[in-house]
N, C-alpha and C positions, 0 to 999 in steps of 0.2 A: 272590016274594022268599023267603017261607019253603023252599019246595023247592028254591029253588038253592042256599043256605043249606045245607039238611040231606047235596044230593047233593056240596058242594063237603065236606063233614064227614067223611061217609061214606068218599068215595074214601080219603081217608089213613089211616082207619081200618081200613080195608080189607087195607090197604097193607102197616100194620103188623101186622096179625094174620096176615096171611099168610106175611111174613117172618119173623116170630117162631114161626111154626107150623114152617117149614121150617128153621129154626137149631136147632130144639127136636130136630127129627127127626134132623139132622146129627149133633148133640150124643148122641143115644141113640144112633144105629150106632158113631161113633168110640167110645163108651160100650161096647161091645157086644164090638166087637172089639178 
């Protein structure tokens, strides 16, 4: 139970670090240029 728990956690965390990693990056090139 614990580990479903943590991997049902993780995924959206995941999720959102990843999209915010790649907005971030957006953000610096439109930034950029």
């Amino acid at each position: 139970m614990l580990r479903e728990g943590a991997s049902s956690q993780e995924s959206p965390v995941l999720f959102t670090r990843g999209y915010f990693q790649a907005n971030l990056f957006t953000l610096c090139i439109i930034f950029f240029f």
